[in-house]
N, C-alpha and C positions, 0 to 999 in steps of 0.2 A: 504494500500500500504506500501512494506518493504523496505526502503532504507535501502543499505549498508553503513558501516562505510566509512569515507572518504581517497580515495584513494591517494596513496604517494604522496612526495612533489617530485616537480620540481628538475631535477638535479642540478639546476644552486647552491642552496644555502635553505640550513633549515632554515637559520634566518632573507634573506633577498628577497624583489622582485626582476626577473629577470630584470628590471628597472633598479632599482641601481647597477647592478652588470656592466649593460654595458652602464652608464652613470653614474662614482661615482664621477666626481666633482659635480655633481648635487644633492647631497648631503649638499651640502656649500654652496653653490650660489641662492642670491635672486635672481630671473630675474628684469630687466628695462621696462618697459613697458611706454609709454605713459599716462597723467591723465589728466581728466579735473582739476586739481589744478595745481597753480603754484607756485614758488618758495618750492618745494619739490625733496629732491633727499631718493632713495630709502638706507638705512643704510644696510651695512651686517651682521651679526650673529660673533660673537666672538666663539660660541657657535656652532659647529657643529650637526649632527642628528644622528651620531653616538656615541656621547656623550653625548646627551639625551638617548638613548639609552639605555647607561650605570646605570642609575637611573630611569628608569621607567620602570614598568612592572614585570612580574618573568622571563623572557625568554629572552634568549639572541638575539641581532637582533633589528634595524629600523624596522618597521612595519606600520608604519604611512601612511593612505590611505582614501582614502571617499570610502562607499556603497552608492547607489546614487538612493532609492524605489522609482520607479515612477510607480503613476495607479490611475484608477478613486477615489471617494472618497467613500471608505467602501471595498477596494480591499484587506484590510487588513496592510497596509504599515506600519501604526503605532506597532500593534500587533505585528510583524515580526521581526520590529525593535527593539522594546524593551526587547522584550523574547530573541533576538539574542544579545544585550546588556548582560542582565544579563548571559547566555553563557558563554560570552565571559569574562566578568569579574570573575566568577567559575574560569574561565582556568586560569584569570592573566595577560589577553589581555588589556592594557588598553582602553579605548573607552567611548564612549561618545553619546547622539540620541538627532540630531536637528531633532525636530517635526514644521510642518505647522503652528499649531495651537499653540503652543507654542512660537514663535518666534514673533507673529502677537500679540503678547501680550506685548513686547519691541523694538527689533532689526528693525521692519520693522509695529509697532504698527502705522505709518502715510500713509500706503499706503494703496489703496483699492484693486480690481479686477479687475480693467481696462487690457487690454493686455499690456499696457507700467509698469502698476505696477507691474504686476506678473514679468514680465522681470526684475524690478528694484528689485524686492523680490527674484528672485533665483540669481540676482549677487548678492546680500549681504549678502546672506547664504554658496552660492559657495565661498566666500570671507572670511570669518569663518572657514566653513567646511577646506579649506586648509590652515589654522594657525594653526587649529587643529591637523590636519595631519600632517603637517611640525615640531609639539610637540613631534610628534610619537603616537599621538592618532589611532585606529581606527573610523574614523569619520560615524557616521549613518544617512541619510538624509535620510528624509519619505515625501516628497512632492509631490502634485499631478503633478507639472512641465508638464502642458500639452502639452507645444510647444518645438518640436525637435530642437527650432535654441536656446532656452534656454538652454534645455540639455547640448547640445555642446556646449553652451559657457563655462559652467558650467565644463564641460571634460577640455574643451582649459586651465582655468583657471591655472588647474591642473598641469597639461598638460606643460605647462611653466614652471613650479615651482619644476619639476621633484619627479610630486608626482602621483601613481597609482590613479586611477579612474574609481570606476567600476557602470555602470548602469544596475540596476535590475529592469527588468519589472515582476509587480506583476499584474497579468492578471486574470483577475476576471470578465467574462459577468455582462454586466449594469444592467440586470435583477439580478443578486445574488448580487449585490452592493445594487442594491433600497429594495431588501430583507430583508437585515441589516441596511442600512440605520440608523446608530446609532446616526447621529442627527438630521435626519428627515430633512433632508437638501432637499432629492429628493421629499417627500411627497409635502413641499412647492414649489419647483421649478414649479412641477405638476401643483400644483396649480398657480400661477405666483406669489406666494410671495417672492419668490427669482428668483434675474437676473441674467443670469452669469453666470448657475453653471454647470459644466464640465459635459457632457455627456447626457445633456437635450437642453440646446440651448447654448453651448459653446463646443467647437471641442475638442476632445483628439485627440494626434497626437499620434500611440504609436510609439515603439522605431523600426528600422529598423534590426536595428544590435546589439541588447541588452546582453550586457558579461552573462547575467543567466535571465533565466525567468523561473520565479515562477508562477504555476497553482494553485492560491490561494481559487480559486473558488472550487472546486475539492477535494485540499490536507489541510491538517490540517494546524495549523500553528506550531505545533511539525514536521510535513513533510519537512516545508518550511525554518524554521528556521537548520534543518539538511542537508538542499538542499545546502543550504548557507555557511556552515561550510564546506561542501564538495568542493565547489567551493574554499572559502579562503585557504585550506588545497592542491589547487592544481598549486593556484596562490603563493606559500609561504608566503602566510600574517600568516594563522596561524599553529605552525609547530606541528606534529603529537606526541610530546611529551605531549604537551598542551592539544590537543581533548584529549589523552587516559584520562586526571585529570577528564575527566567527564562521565569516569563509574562509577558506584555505588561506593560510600564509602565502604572500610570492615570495617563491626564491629567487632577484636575479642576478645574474651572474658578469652583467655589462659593468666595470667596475665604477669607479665614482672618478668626476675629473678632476679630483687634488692627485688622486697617483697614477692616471691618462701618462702621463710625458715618461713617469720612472718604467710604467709596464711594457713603453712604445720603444724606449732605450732597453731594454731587457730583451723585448722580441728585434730587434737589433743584431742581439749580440749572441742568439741561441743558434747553436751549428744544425743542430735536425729540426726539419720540417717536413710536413705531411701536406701536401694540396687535396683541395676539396673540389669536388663536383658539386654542380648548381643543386641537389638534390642533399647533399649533404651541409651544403650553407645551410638550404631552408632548417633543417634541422637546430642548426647551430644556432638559430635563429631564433625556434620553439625555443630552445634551451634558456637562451641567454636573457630571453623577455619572463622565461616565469610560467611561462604555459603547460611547463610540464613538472613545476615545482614538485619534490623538494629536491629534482635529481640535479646534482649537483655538476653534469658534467654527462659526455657520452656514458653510457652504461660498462660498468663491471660485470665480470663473470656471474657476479654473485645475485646484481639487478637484472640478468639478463635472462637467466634460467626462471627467476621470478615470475617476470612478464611473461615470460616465454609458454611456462607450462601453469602459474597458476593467475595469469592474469591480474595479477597484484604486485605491489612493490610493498613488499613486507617489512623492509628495513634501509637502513641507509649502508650497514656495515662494507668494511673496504673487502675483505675475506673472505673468498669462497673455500672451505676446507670440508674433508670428510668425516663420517661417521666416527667418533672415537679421537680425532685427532685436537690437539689443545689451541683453542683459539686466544691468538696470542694479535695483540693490540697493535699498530704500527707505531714507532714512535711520538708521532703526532697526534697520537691517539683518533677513534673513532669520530666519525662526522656527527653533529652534535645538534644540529638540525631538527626542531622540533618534528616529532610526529605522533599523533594520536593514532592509533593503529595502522593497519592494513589501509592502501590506498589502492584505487582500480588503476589500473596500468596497463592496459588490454595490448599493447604492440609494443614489440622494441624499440630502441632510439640508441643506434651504435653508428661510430665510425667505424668503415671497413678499411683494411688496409693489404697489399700485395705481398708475397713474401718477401721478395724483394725489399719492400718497403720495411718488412720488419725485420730485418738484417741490418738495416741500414739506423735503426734508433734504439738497440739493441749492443748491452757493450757486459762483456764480461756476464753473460746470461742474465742482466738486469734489463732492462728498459729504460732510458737515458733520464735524468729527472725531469728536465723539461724537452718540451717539442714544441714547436711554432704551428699553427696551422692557415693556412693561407688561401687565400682565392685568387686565380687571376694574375698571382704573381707577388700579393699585395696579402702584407704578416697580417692576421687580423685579432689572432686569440692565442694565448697559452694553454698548453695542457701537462699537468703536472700528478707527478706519483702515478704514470702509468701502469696500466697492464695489457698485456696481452693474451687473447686466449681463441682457441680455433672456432672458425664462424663453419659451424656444419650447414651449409646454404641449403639441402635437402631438406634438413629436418625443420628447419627453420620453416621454408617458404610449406609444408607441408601443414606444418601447424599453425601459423599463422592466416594461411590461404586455404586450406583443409585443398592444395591442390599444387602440385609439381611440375606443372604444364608451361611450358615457357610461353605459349603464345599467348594466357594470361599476363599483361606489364609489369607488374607487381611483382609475380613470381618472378619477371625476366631479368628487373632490377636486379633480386634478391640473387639471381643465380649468376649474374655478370658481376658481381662486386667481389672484394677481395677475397682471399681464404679465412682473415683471419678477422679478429674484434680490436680496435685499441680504445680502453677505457679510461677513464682519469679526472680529473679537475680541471673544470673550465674556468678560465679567467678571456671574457672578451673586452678588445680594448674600446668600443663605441659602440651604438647600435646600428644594427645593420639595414645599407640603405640598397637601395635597388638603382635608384635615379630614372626611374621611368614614368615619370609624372605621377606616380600613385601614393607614394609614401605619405603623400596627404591621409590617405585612408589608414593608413599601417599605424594604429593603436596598441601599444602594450594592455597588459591586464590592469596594472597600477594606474594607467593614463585613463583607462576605461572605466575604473572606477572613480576616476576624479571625473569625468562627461557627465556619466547616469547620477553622480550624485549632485553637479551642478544643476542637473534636470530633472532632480529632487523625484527619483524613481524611486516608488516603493517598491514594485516586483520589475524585475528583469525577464525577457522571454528573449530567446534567441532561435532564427531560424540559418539552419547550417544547408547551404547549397552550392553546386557550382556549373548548375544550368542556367540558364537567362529565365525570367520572373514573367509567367503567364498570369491572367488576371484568376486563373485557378490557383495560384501561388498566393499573391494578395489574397484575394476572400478568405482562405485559410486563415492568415494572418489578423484581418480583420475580427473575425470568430474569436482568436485568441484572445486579440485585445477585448473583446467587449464580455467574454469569459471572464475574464481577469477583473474589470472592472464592478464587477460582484461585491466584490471582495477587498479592492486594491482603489489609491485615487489615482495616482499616475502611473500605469504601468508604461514603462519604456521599452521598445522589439529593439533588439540589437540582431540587424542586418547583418549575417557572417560570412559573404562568399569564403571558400577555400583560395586562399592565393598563392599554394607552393604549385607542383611540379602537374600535371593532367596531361592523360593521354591525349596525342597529337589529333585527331579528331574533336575531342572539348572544345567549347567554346573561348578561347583565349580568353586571360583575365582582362586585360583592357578593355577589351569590347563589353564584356561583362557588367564592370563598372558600370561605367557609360549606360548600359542599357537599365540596370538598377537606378542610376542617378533620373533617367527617366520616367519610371514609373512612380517614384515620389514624385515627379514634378509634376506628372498629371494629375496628381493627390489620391492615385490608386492605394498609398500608403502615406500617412500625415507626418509629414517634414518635422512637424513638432513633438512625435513621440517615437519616430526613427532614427537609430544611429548605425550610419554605414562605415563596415571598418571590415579591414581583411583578415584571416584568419592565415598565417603564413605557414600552417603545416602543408608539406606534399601530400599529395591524395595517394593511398595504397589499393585501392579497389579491393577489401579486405572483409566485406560486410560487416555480419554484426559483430565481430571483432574489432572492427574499424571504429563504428557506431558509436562504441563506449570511449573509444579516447576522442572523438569529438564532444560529446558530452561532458567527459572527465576536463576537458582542458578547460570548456567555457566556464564550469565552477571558479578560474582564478580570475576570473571578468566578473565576478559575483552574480553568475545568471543562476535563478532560481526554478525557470520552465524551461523546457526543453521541446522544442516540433521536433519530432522526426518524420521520419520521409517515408515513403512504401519502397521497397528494397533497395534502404540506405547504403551509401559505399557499395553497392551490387555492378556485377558485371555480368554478360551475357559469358554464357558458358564456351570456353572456348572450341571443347571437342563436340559441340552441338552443330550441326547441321539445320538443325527450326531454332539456333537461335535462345534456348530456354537462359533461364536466370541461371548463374551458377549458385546463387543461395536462395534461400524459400524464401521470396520477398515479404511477408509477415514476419520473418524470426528476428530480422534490427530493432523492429517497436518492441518484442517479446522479449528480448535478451536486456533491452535496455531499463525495461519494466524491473529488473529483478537483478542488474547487475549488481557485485558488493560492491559499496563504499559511493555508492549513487544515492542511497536511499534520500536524502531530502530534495532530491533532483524530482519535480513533477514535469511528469511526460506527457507530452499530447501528442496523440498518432496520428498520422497524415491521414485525412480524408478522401479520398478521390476524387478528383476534381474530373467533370468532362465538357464539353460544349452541348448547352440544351439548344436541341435547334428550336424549339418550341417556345421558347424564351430570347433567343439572341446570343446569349452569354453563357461563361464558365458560371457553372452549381456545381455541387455536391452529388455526386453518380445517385440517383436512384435504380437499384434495379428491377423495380417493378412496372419498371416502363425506357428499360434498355433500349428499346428502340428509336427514344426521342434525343439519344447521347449521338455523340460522334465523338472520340478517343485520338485526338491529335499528338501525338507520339511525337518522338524527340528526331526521329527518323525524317516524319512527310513535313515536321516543320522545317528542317534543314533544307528537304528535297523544295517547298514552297518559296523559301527564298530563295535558292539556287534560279529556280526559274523565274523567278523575275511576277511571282502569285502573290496573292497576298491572302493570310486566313480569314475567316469569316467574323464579321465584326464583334467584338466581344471578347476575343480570343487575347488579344495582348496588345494592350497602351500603342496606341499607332506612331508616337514616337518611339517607344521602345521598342516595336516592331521595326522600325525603318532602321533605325541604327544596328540592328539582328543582319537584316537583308540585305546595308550595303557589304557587311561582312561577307556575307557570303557572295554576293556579285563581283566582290574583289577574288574572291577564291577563285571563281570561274573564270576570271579574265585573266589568269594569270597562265 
């Protein structure tokens, strides 16, 4: 299941609940309440919450509130909380997770499980949890709190003290709770060694009017803890500057220009170099802008086997070594590069190099410490602490291509490039430019995030292509946006041709351009919520293997939707004779549904688009009246312009059409 990123904040105020906004003495003021003690009066605060404020946290804004996880025991409450803890501390939220089990160890270590104790046990955590809050904490309570007159007293407490209080039911069937069961609390109940225990001979009450519930039984606890953040991001506890701090770090590797002149004197004076093909810049290219964060450099043995066979990048370590053997640290110790687990990685990303070549940066069975890497003649990048290790180009283009066939491009790449792998540490000295009028479009991921956030985008949607834009392309888009708009106030499409390397048949990227920049202009897509920018990976024709690192990359662009396409990255089969797909053109939206380390990536599958001739225009195929389509292929649109035809009106922006057609009129006169 795909959740979206969380939808805008509340008009009322980005840095504070609508609570305080229309209650701000209550900000100051302790409430009086009656006590069983006497001779006590309750003291004020010199100290206001707004002036706490001032000093806690990264973000501007009171924020102080309890989440309040109530649900059986193994409903996952704890889990939820804690992972939504660390969250939140990422973003700079301050917070804090009073657990059941933890508290039963001091603050309430005298009571047992009687109904007057448990009562007595969530007023004196209710009684915490709003000190807490009233600090400006975000307070996290994960208690089973089975009785609803506890809850609410627990809300009231709050509630008085003019502090938000939200109850989250984390709803999990008793049968997937005794499932986990993680301390065998139900096994014994079962049995009658334990009395008491909620949901065997003690009642749950659950909530009636719960602010969020969580289907924990069901949804991950990466689901739930984003279910969560969606909620706080709509309540303004947490404000949407904060969530974007938890996309993906960019790693980039173009270095900074105080040490530009010392790296440019260094690759100067380095004796081995390696020249790159146009296909290998593009790479270097991925690399060095961040698009394939957090790899630090062309791939290692160790990253390479990774991708290769389990489509993740599991680690960052320098060392591939065997079973049994002692992994021992290189001097420099390990790359130090955050990373929160497994990331998707679905293709390699090596320089290949000749034998030859590795003879030649090879000294004494090491591999030389530095290498120069160049284009065209011209030193561009360092690569340091290499390795070398044998490129099996069968096995490779086999699994990656699920196919060996050279008259496939991809595999032909793959089986023409060198024997071997060289890995290592990128340092590039500038970013890399092309010079062919385009690099106007050529956005990194950090530059893209400074656009969309200038254009105060709440969700990002990206559509990845690298054919020219029929007005079946648009209306897709369109759908999107106004999808999104549900939910979202300014969603922004981030327009991504692919601009590396395309089979000689593709439509060239310049024309491309060009022809994109036309169909905004006819306002087939609105100039004010598109941003056109190239995507500089080479195309692999590698389907749904493909698929996922075009998704996986736009995450460092902080895109939170994803269009895919009907058989993404697909090529026609080569040993086919009719021509068929060589992958099942529904398996790119399926694989991408379900890829790991995508999960908050929400997917929208391409629709079919065809020409109604009953209407004039691209719709959406219905096929309960296939007869009124006509199926304009990528084929008879080439053959239409070639001949000097034009499609039937509706079909594509007749400026963007022209500028298609003289492309190809040029091809014929040549």
């Amino acid at each position: 299941m795909h959740h979206m990123a969380p939808p805008p904040l509340s008009p009322v105020s980005e840095n504070a609940h609508p609570f305080f906004e229309s209650n701000p003495r209550k900000r100051f003021r302790m409430p009086s309440y009656s006590t069983g003690s006497t001779n006590v009066t309750m003291q004020e605060h010199t100290v206001g919450r707004d002036q706490r404020a001032d000093v806690i946290g990264r973000h501007e804004g009171f924020r102080g509130c309890t989440i309040w996880f109530t649900g059986l025991s193994g409903a996952g409450k704890t889990t939820v909380s804690f992972a939504l803890e660390k969250a939140l501390t990422q973003m700079g939220i301050p917070c804090y997770g009073l657990d059941g089990d933890n508290v039963r160890h001091g603050l309430c270590k005298n009571l047992g499980f009687s109904k007057d104790d448990r009562a007595e046990n969530i007023r004196r955590v209710a009684e915490v949890a709003k000190l807490f809050a009233d600090a400006g904490m975000v307070t996290l309570a994960s208690f089973i709190s089975p009785f609803r007159v506890d809850r609410d007293s627990a809300r009231e407490i709050h509630k008085t003290s003019g502090l938000p209080f939200f109850e989250v039911y984390v709803d999990a069937p008793l049968e997937v709770c005794e499932s986990r069961d993680p301390k065998d609390l139900y096994k014994k109940a079962r049995k009658g060694q334990v009395q008491g225990m909620t949901g065997i001979d003690s009642a749950y009450e659950p909530p009636v009017a719960a602010d969020l519930v969580l289907h924990s039984g069901k949804d991950s606890a990466e689901e739930c803890v984003n279910n969560v953040l969606e909620f706080l991001v709509r309540e303004g506890v947490v404000p949407m500057k904060a969530l974007s701090s938890l996309a993906p770090l960019v790693r980039q590797l173009i270095v900074s220009p105080s040490i530009r002149s010392t790296l440019e004197e260094e690759l100067r004076g380095i004796e081995y170099e390696v020249e790159l093909d146009l296909v290998e810049l593009q790479w270097l290219q991925v690399l060095a802008e961040g698009w394939a964060s957090p790899l630090y450099g062309f791939m290692r043995e160790r990253q390479y086997l990774q991708a290769l066979h389990f489509g993740q990048m599991l680690d960052l370590k320098r060392k591939c070594i065997f079973p049994g053997e002692e992994e021992v640290e290189d001097e420099e110790g390990e790359d130090s590069f955050p990373m929160d687990g497994p990331l998707n990685q679905s293709v390699p990303i090596v320089l290949t190099i000749t034998s030859q070549e590795k003879e030649q940066v090879m000294r004494n069975g090491h591999t030389v410490p530095a290498i120069a890497l160049s284009y065209e003649g011209k030193r561009i990048a360092i690569l340091r602490k290499g390795e070398i290790f044998e490129h099996r180009r069968k096995e490779r283009a086999a699994r990656q291509f699920g196919s060996i066939d050279e008259r496939h491009p991809g595999v032909a790449q793959v089986m023409n490039s060198g024997e071997f792998c060289l890995g290592g540490d990128i340092e590039v000295v500038d970013r890399i430019s092309f010079n062919d009028g385009l690099d106007k479009f050529r956005f990194t991921p950090m530059e893209l995030r400074r656009i969309l956030a200038e254009k105060k985008a709440d969700a990002i949607f990206v559509f990845q292509l690298r054919n020219p834009i029929h007005n079946g392309h648009a209306l897709l888009m369109r759908e999107t946006r106004a999808k999104l708009l549900e939910t979202y106030r300014n969603p922004i499409l981030l327009l991504h041709p692919l601009g590396g390397w395309t089979k000689d048949d593709d439509v060239p990227l310049k024309v491309r351009i060009r022809q994109h920049e036309a169909v905004i202009d006819e306002g087939l897509l609105g100039a004010e919520w598109t941003v056109l920018s190239i995507f500089p990976s080479p195309m692999m024709y590698a389907g749904p293997t493909e698929v996922q690192w075009h998704a996986r990359a736009r995450l460092a662009a902080g895109v939170h939707t994803y269009i895919v396409g009907r058989d993404p990255a697909g090529i026609a089969d080569p040993a086919s004779e009719s021509g068929d797909a060589l992958y099942e053109v529904t398996h790119g939206a399926k694989v991408l549904s379900m890829a790991p380390g995508l999960s908050h990536l929400n997917v929208v599958p391409f629709r079919v688009a065809a020409y109604d001739k009953k209407v004039g225009q691209m719709a959406m195929f219905d096929p309960s009246r296939k007869e009124d389509f006509d199926f304009i292929s990528g084929t008879k649109m080439r053959g239409l312009a070639r001949n000097g035809q034009t499609p039937p009106d509706g079909f594509m922006a007749p400026k963007a059409w022209e500028i298609l057609a003289a492309h190809y009129r040029e091809i014929a006169n040549q």
